[in-house]
C-alpha positions as CSV (number, residue, x, y, z in Angstrom):
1,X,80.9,44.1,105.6
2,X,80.5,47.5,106.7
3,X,80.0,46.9,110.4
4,X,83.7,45.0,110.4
5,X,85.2,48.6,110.4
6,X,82.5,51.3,111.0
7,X,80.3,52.2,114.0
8,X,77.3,51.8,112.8
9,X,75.6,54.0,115.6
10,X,77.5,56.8,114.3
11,X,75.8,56.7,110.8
12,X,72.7,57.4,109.5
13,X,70.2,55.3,108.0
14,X,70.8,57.0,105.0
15,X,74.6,56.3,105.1
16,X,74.4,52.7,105.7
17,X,71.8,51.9,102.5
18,X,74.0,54.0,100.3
19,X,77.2,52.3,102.0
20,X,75.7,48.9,101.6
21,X,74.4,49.5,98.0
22,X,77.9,50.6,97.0
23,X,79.2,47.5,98.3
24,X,77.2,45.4,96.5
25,X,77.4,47.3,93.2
26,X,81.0,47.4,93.5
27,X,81.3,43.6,94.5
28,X,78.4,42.7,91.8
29,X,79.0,44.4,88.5
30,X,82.2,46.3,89.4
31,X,85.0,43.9,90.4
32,X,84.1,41.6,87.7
33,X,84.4,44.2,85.1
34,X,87.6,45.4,86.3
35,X,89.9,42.9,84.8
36,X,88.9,43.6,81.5
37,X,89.0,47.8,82.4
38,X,92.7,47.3,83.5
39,X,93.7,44.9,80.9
40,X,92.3,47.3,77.8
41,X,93.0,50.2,79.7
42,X,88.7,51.3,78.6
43,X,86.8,53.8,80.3
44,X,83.8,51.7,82.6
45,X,80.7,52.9,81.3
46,X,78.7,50.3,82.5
47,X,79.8,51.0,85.9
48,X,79.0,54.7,85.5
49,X,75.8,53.6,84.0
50,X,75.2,51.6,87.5
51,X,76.2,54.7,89.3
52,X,73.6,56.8,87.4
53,X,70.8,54.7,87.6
54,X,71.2,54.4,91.6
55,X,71.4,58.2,92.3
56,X,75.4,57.9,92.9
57,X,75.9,60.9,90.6
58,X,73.9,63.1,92.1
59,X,75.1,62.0,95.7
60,X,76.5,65.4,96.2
61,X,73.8,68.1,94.7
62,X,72.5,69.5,97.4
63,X,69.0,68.2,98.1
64,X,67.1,71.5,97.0
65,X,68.4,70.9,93.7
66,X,67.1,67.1,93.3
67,X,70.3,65.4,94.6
68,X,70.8,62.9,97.8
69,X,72.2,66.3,99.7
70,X,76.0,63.9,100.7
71,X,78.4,66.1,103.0
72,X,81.9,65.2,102.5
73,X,82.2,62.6,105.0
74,X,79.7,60.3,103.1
75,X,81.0,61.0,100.0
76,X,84.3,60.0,101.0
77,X,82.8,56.7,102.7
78,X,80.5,55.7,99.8
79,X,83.6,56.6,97.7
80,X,85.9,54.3,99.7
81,X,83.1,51.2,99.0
82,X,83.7,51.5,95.5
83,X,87.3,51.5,95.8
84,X,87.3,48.0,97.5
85,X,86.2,46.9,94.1
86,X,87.3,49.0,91.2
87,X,89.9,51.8,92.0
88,X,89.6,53.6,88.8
89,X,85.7,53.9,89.4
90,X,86.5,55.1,92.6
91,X,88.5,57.6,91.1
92,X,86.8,58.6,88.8
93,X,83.8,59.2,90.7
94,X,85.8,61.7,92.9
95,X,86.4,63.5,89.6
96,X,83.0,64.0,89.1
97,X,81.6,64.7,93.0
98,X,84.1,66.8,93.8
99,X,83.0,69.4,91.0
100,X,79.5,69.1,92.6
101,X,80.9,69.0,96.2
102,X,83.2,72.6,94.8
103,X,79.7,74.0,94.4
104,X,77.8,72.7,97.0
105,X,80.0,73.7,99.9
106,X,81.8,76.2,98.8
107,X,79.2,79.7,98.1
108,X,78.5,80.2,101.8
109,X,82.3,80.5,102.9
110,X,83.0,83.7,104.6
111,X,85.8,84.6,102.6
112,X,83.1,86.0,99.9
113,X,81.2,89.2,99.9
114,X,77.5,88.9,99.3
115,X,77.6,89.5,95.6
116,X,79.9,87.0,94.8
117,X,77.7,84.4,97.5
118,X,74.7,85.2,95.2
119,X,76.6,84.9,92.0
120,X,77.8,81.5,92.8
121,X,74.7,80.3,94.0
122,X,72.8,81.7,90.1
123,X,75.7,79.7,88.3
124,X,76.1,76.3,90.2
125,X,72.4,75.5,89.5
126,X,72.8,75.4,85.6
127,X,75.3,72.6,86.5
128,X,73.5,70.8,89.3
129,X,70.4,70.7,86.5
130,X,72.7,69.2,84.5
131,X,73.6,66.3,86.2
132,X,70.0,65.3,88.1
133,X,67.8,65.8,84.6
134,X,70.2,64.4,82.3
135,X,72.8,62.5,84.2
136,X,75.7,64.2,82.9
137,X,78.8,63.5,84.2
138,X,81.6,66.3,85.3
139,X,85.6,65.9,84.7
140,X,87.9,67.9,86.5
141,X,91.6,68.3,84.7
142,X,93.7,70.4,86.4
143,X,97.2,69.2,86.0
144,X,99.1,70.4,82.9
145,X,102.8,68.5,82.4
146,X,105.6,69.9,83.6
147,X,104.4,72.9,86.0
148,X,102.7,72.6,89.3
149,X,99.3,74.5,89.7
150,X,100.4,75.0,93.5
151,X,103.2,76.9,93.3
152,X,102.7,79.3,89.9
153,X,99.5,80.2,88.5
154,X,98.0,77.7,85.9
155,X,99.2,77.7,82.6
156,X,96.0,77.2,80.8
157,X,94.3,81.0,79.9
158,X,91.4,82.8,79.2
159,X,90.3,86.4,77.5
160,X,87.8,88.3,78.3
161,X,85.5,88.5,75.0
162,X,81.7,89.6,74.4
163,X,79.0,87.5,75.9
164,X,82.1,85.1,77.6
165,X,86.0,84.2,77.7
166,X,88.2,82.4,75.3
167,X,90.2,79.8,76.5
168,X,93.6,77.9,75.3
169,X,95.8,75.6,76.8
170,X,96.4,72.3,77.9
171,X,95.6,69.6,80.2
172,X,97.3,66.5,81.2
173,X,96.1,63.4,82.9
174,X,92.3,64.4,82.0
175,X,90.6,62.0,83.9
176,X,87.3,60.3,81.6
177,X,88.6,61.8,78.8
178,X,86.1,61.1,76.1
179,X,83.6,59.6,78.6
180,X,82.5,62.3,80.4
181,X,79.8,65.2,79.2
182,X,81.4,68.2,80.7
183,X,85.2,69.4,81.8
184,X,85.5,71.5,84.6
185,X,88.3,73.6,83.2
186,X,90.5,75.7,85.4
187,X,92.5,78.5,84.1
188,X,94.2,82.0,84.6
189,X,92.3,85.2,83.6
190,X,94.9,87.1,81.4
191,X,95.1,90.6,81.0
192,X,97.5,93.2,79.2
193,X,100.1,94.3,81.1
194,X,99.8,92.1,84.0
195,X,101.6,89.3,84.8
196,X,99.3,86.0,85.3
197,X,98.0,85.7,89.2
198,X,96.4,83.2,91.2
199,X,94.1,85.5,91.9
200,X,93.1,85.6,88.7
201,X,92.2,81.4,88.5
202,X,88.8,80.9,87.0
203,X,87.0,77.6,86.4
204,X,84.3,76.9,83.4
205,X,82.1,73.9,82.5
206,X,83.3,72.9,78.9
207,X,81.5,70.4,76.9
208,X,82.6,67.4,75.8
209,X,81.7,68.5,71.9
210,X,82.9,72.3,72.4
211,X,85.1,73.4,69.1
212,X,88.2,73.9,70.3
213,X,88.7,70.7,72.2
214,X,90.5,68.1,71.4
215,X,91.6,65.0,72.9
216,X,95.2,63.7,72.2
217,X,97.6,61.4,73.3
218,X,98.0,57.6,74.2
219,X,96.8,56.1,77.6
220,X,99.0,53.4,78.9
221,X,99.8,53.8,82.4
222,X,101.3,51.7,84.9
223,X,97.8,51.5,87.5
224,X,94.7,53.4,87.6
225,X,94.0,52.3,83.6
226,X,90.2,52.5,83.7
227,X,91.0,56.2,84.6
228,X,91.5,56.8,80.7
229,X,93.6,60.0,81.7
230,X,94.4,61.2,78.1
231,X,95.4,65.2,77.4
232,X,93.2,67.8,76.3
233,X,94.6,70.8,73.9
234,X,92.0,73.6,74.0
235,X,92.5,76.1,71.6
236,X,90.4,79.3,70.4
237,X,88.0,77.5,72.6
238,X,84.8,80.2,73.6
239,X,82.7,79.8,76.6
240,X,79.7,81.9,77.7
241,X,79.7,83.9,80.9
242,X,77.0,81.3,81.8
243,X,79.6,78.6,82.3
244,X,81.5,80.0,84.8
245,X,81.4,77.4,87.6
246,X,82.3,79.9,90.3
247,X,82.5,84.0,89.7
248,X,85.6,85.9,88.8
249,X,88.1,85.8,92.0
250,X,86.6,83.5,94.0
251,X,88.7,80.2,93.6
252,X,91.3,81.5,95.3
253,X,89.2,82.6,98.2
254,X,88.5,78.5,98.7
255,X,91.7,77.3,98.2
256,X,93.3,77.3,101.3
257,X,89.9,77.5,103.4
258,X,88.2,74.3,102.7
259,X,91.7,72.1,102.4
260,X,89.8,68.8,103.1
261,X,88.6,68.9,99.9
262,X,91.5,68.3,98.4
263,X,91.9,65.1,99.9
264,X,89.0,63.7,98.2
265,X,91.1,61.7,96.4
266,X,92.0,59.4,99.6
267,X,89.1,57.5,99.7
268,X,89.9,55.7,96.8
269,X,93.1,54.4,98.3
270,X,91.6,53.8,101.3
271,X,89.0,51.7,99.3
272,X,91.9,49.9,97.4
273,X,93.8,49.1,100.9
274,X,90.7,47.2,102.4
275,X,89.9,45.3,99.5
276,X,93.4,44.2,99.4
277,X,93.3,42.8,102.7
278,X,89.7,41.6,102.8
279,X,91.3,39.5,99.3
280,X,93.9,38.2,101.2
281,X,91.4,36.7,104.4
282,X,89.4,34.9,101.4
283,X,92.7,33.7,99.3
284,X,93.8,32.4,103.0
285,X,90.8,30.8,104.1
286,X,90.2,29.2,100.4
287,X,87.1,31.0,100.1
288,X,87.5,32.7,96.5
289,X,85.1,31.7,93.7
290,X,86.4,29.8,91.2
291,X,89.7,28.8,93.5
292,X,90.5,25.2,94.5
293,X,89.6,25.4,99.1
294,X,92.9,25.3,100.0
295,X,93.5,26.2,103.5
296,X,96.6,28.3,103.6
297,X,95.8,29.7,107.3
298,X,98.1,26.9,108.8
299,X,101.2,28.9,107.8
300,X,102.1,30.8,110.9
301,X,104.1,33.3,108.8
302,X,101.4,34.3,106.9
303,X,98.7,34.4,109.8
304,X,101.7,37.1,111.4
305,X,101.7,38.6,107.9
306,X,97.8,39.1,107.7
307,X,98.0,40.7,111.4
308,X,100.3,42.9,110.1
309,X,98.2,43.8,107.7
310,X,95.3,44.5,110.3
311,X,97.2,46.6,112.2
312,X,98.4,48.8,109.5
313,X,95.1,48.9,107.6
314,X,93.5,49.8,111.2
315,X,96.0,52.8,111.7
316,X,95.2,54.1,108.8
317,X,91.6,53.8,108.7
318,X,91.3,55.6,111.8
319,X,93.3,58.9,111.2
320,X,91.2,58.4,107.9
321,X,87.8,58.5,109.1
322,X,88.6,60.6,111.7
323,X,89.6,63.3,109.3
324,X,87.0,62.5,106.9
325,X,84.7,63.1,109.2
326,X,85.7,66.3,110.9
327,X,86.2,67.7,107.4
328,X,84.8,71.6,107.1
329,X,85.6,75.2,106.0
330,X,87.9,77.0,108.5
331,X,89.6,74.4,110.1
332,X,91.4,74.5,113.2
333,X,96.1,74.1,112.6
334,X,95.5,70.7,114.8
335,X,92.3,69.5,112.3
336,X,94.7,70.8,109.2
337,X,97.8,68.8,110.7
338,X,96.0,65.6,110.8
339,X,94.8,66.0,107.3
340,X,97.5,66.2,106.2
341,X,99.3,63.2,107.9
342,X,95.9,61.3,107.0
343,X,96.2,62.0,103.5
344,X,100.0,61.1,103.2
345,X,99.5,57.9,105.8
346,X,96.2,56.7,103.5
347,X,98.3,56.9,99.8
348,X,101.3,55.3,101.4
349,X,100.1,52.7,103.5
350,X,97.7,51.7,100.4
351,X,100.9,50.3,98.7
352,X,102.3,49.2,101.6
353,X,99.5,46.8,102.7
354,X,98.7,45.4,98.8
355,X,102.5,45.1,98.7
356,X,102.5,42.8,101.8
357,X,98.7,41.0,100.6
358,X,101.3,40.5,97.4
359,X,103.9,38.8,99.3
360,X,101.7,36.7,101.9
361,X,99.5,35.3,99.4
362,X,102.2,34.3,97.3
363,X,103.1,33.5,93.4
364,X,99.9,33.3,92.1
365,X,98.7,36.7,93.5
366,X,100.8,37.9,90.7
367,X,98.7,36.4,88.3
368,X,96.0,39.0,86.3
369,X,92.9,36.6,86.8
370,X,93.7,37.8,90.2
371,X,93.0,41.4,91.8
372,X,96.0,41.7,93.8
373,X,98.5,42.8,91.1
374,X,96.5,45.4,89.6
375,X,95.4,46.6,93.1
376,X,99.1,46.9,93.6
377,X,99.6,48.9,90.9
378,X,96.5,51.4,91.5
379,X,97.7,51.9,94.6
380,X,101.0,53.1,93.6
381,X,99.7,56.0,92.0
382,X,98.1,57.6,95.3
383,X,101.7,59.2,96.0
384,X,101.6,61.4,92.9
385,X,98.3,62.9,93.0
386,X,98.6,66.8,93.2
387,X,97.7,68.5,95.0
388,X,98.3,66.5,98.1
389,X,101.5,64.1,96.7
390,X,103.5,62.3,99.7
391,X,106.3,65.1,98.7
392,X,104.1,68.1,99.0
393,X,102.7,67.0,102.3
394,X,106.2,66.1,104.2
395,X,106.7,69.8,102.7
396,X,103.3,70.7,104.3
397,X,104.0,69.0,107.8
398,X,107.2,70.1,108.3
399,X,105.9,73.6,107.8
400,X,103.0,74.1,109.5
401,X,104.7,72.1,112.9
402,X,107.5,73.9,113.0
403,X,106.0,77.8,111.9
404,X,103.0,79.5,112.5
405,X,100.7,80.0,109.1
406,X,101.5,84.1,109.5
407,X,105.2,83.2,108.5
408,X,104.9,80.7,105.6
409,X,105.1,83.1,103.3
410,X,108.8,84.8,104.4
411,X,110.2,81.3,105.0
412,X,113.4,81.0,103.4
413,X,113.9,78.4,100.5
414,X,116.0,77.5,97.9
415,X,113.2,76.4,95.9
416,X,109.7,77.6,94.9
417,X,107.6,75.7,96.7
418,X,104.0,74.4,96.1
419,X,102.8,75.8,99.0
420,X,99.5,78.2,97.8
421,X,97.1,75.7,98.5
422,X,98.8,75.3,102.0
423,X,96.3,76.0,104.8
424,X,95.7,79.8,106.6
425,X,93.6,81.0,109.2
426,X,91.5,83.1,108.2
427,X,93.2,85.8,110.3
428,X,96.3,85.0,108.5
């Protein structure tokens, strides 16, 4: 129940229908199709169908456009629901709002001239169109194997051609790969005699039947299976000048200006962490469907293990909301600081607590008729998730408390680190 961990005088009647119908799609259709998702490592379709016909795809187009107009903070809340049920839904869907959230909060930012402001605002509404009229669905691949997008520009290229760009490259861990209608592509802008810059980045909407892309690989990870994260190879691929997603220059004017929005990833995990522990207070009270009513709750080592749990699920859900909901353009080094902290505290406290609901509720929470084990494993892969891994934000932390942001850049280091998409002041 919502009300066991939000205010609900804090939210809007809007927020709590969409937080309540999320809750119940998610506990209705999407937790009991997620054995079979995890088990087959399939795409879920019929979740997405769910998610369509209920206006979650558009929960982010701005409301001129014929969306539901959701800021950040009820995305990431609506997102967490989901994740209580099915983390690779939950997942997924962040693929997918995130592109719409990219465009819906991004062409006002101060860091662009008036051109580019009106530029982005002519291109985003091809996309928005897209997904209101015809429910399509938006894929973001970014990571490519091997090199890290945050610390040298991305591999993937484009040429400038007539009437649009040719692009080749790769992608790895394509999120709805095969599943989704359009891939939001980023890649470096090449020209002769120039080495590749950030600067440079550009981002396109590619369709799923453009010539030129192909889908390759096997898909048999250790959590997040419903993900179906396979590789994409584009090659010779051409896309108008219509598709740009944002003009020429600007992605790297947002980057390190809206660094929220990059942890749109948490809510998932934060999703995946409550529905572990709200498992564990049914398994304990013998309150599961289909379970014999044993009451466990006499054991006081497991009543101390389950107020463990509390308390660490409570700590993180309040740096976690708290962040969430203070989440903007332009944020202040003590708003950036605790981002940062939330997102590292949310992906590593996720394992922690499953791995604890694991070890109270005992040896048949290992078994897969169960949600504990697969919750287990989702919530392993939180950790690895660029740009905001557990590494890159000790990296992050130590950084920005110890240096102001005017001296990140002549730090001294014995590595490259991924440290572009580290916050600035604008002044910086």
């Amino acid at each position: 129940m919502i009300e066991d961990y939000y205010n609900l005088d804090e939210l809007t009647d809007e927020q709590i229908r969409l937080l309540r119908l999320a809750d119940k799609l998610g506990r209705e259709n999407f937790a009991p199709r997620s054995f079979e998702h995890d088990e087959n490592a399939s795409f879920p379709t019929e979740n997405y169908n769910d998610l369509r016909d209920h206006g979650f795809l558009k929960l982010c187009v701005p409301k001129e456009f014929g969306g539901l107009g959701a800021d950040f903070w009820t995305y990431s809340m609506v997102s967490a629901e989901i994740g209580k049920h099915c983390g690779a839904t939950a997942l997924t869907f962040n693929m997918h709002s995130q592109a719409m959230l990219w465009s819906s909060l991004m062409p006002d930012m101060k860091t662009l001239s008036a051109d580019e402001q009106t530029h982005f605002k002519q291109l985003r509404e091809k996309q928005f169109r897209r997904v209101v009229e015809d429910g399509a669905i938006f894929s973001q691949p970014i990571s490519e194997g091997g090199t890290n997008w945050t610390s040298r520009p991305i591999q993937t290229n484009c040429r400038k051609v007539d009437g649009g760009y040719v692009i080749n490259g790769f992608k790895k861990f394509a999120s709805l790969a095969g599943n989704c209608d359009y891939y939001c592509i980023l890649c470096t802008e090449h020209f002769e005699g120039q080495e590749p810059s950030h600067d440079d980045t550009m981002m396109f909407s590619v369709h799923k039947d453009a010539p030129g892309l192909e889908i390759v690989g096997e898909w048999n990870p250790l959590g997040m299976r419903g993900t179906v994260s396979r590789d994409l190879i584009l090659k010779d691929l051409f896309v108008s000048d219509e598709e740009m997603m944002m003009p020429p220059k600007v992605f790297i004017k947002t980057l390190s200006y809206w660094p929220h929005i990059y942890a749109s990833l948490s809510p998932s995990y934060m999703g995946v962490a409550q529905g572990a522990y709200d498992f564990t207070v049914q398994y304990l009270k013998g309150e599961l469907p289909d379970q014999k009513p044993i009451d466990r709750r006499v054991y006081p080592t497991k009543r101390a293990a389950v107020a463990r749990m509390y308390i660490m699920l409570m700590q993180t859900r309040t740096l976690w909301y708290q962040v969430m909901k203070e989440a903007k353009a332009f944020p202040s080094k003590a708003e950036v600081l605790r981002l940062y902290a939330a997102a590292y505290t949310t992906m590593e406290n996720a394992n922690a607590i499953t791995a604890l609901a694991i070890r109270t509720c005992g040896g048949q929470s290992m078994l897969k008729t169960l949600p504990l084990e697969r919750m287990y494993r989702d919530s392993r892969c939180g950790s690895l998730m660029l740009p905001y891994t557990a590494e890159i934000m000790e990296d992050y932390l130590s950084v920005l408390t110890l240096y102001e942001a005017s001296e990140i850049d002549n730090i001294a280091a014995d590595t490259v680190s991924a440290r572009s998409s580290i916050y600035r002041p604008l002044e910086a």
